[in-house]
N, CA, C and O atoms as a DFTB+ gen file, in Angstrom:
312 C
 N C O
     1  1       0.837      -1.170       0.000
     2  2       0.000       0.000       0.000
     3  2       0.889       1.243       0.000
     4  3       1.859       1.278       0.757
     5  1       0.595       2.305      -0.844
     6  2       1.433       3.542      -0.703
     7  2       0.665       4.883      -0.807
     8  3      -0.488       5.087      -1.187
     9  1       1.415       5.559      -0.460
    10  2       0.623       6.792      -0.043
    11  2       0.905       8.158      -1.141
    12  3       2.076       8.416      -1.422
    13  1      -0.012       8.847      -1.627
    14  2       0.479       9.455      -2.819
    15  2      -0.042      10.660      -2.411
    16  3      -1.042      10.961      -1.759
    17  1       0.972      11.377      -3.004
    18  2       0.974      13.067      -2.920
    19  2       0.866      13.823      -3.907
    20  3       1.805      13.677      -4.689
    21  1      -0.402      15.102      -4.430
    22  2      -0.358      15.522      -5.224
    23  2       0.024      16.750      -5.276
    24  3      -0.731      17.450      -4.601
    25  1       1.454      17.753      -6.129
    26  2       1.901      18.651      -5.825
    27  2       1.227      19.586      -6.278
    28  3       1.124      19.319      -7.475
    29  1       0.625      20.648      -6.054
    30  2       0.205      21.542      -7.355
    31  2       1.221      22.439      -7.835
    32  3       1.656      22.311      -8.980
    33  1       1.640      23.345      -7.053
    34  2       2.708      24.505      -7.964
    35  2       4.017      23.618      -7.050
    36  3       4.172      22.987      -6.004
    37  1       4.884      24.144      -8.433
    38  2       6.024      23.822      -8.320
    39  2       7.043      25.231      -8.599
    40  3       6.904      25.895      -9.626
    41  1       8.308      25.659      -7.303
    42  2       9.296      26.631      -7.358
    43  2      10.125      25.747      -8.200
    44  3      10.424      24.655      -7.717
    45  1      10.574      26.069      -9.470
    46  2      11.669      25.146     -10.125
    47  2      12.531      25.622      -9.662
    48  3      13.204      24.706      -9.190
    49  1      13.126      26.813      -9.414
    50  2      14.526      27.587      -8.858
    51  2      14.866      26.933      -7.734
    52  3      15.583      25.955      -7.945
    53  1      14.518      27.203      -6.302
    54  2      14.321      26.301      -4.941
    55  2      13.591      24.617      -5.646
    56  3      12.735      24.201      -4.866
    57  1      13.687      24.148      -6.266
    58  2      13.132      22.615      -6.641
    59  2      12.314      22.574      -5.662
    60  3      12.391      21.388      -5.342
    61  1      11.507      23.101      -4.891
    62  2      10.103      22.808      -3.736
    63  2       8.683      23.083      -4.114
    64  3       7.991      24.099      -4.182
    65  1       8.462      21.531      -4.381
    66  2       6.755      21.816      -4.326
    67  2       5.649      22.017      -3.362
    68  3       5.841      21.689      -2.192
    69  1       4.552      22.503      -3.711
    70  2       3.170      22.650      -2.316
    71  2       2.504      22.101      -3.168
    72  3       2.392      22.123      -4.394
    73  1       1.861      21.349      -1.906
    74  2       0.486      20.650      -1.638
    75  2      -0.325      21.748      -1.491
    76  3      -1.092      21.786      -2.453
    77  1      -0.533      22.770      -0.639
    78  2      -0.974      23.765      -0.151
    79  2      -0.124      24.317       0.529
    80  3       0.955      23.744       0.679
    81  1      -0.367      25.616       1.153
    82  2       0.087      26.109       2.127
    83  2       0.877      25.551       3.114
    84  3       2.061      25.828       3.304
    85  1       0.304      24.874       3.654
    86  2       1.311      24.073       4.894
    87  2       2.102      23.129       4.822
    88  3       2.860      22.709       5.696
    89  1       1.871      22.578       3.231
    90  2       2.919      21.470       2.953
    91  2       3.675      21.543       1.948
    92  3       3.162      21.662       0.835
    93  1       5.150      21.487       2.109
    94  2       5.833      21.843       0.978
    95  2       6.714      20.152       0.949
    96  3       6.754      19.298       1.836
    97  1       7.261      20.151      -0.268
    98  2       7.983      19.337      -0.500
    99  2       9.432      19.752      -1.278
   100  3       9.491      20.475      -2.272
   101  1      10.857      18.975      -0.429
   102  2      11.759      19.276      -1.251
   103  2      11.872      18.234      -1.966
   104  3      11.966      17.073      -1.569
   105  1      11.861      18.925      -3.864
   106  2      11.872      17.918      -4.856
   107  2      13.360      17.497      -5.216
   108  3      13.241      16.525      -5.961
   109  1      14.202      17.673      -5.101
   110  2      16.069      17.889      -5.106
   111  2      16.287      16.972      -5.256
   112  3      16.828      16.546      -6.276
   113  1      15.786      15.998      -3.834
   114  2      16.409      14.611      -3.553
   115  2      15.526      13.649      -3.800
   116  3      14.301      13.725      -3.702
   117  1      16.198      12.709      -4.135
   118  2      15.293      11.165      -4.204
   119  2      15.449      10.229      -3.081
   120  3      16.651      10.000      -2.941
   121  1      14.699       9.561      -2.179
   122  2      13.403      10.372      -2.954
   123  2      12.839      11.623      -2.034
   124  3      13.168      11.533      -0.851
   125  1      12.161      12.606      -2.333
   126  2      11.511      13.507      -2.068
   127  2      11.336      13.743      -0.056
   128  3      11.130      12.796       0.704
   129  1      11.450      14.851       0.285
   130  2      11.065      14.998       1.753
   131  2      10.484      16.032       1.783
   132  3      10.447      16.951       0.964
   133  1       9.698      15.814       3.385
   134  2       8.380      17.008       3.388
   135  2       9.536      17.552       4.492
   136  3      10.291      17.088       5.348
   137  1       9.044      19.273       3.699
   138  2       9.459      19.904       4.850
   139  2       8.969      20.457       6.009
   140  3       7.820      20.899       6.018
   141  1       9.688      20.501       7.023
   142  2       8.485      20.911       8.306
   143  2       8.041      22.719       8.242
   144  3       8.600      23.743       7.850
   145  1       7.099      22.467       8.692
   146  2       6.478      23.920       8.373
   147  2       6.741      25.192      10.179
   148  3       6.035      24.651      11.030
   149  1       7.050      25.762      10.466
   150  2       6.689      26.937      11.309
   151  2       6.916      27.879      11.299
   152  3       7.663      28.322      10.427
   153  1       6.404      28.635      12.235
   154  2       6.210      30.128      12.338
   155  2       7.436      30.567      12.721
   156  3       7.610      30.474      13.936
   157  1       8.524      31.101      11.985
   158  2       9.623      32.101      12.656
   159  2       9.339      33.770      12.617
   160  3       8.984      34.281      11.554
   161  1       9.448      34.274      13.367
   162  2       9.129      35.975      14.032
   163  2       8.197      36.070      12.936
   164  3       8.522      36.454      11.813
   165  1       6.956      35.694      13.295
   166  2       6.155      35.813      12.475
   167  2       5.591      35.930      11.211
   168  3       4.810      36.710      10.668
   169  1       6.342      34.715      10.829
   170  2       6.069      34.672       9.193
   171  2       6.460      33.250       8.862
   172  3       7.597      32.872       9.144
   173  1       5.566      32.411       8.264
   174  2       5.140      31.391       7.662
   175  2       6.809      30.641       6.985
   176  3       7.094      30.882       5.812
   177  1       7.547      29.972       7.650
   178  2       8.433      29.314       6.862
   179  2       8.655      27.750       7.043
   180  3       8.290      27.160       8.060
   181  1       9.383      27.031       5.803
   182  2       9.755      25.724       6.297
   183  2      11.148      25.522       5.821
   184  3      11.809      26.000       4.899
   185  1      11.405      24.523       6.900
   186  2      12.845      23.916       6.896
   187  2      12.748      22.342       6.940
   188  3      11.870      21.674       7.486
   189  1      13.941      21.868       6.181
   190  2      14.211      20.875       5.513
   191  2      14.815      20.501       7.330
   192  3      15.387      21.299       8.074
   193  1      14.403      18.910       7.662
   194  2      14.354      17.975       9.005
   195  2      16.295      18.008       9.111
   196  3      17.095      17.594       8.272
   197  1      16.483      18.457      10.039
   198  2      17.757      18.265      10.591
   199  2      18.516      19.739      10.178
   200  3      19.462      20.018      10.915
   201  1      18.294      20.465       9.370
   202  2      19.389      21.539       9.720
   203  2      18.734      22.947      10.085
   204  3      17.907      22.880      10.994
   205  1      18.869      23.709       9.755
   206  2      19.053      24.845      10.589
   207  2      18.642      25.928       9.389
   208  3      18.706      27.152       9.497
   209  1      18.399      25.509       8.739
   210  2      18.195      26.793       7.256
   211  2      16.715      26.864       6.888
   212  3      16.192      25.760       6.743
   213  1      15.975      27.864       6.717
   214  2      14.815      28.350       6.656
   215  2      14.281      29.049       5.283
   216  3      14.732      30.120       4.876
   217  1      13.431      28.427       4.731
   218  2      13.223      29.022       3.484
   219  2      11.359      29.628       3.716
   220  3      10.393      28.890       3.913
   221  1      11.350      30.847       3.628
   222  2      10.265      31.540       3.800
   223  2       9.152      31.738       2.657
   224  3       9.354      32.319       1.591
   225  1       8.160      31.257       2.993
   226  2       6.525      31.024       2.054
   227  2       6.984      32.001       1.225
   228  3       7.118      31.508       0.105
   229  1       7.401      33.577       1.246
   230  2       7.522      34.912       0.405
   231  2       8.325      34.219      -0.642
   232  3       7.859      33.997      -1.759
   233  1       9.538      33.875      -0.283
   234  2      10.510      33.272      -0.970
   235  2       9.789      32.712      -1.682
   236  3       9.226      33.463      -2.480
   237  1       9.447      31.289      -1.785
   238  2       8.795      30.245      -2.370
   239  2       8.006      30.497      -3.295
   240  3       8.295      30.157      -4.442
   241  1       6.369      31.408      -2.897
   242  2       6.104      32.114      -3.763
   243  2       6.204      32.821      -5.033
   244  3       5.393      32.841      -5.958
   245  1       7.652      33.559      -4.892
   246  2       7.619      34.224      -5.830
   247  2       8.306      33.694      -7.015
   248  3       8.680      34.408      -7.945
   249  1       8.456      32.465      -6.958
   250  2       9.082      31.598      -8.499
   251  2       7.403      30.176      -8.856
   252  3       7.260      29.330      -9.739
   253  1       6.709      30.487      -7.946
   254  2       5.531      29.390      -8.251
   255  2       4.925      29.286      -9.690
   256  3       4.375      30.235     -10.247
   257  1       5.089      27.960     -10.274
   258  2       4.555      27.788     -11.220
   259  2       3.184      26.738     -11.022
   260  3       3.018      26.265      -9.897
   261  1       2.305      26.416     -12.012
   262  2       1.243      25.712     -11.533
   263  2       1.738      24.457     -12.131
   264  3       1.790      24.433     -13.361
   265  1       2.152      23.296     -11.406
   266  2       2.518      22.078     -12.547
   267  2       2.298      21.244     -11.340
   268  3       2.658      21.351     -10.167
   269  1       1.426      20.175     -12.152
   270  2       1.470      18.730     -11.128
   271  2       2.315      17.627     -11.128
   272  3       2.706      17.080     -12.159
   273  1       2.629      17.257      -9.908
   274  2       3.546      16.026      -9.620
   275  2       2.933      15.059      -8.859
   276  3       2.234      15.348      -7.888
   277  1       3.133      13.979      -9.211
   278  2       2.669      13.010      -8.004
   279  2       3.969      12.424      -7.556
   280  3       4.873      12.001      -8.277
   281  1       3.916      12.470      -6.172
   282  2       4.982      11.719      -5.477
   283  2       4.067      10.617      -4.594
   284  3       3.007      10.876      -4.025
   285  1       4.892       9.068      -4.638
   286  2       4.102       7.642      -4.289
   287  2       5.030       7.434      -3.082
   288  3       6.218       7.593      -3.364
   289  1       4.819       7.177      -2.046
   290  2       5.657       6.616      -0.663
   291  2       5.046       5.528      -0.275
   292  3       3.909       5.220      -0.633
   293  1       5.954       4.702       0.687
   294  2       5.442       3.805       0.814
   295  2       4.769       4.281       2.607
   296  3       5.169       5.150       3.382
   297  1       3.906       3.516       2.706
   298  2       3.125       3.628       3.954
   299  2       4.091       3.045       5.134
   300  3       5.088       2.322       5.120
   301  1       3.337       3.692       6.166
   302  2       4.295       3.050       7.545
   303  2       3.724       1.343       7.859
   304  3       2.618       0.823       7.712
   305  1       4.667       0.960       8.209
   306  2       4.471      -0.679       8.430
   307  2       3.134      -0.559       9.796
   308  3       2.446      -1.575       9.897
   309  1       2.851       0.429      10.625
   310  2       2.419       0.243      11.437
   311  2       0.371       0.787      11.086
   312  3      -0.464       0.656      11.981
């Protein structure tokens, strides 16, 4: 069983797609990771799990194109 994700716009510059708003995906690597989403000094950003670098919704935004991707994962064993 796997679990599928549909991207709508895609930043080709930053390679990061959204689901919506709260979910972005970095497309870079294979395969694919979601990035975590929060609020830094008040403004909407996400960072890629383990480091320290912050890429802000404004950012992201302003290279959005509308193109769909599907990304397939596999489900948790549990």
């Amino acid at each position: 069983m796997e679990q599928i994700v549909r991207i709508q716009y895609v930043n080709t510059k930053l390679q990061i797609g959204l689901v919506n708003w709260r979910q972005a995906w970095l497309l870079s690597v294979n395969p694919a990771i979601q990035l975590t989403t929060e609020v830094y000094k008040g403004k909407l950003v996400f960072r890629v799990p383990g480091t320290s670098r912050r890429i802000s919704y404004q950012r992201i935004k302003q290279g959005l194109i509308k193109k769909q991707i599907i990304i397939q994962q596999k489900a948790l064993p549990f």
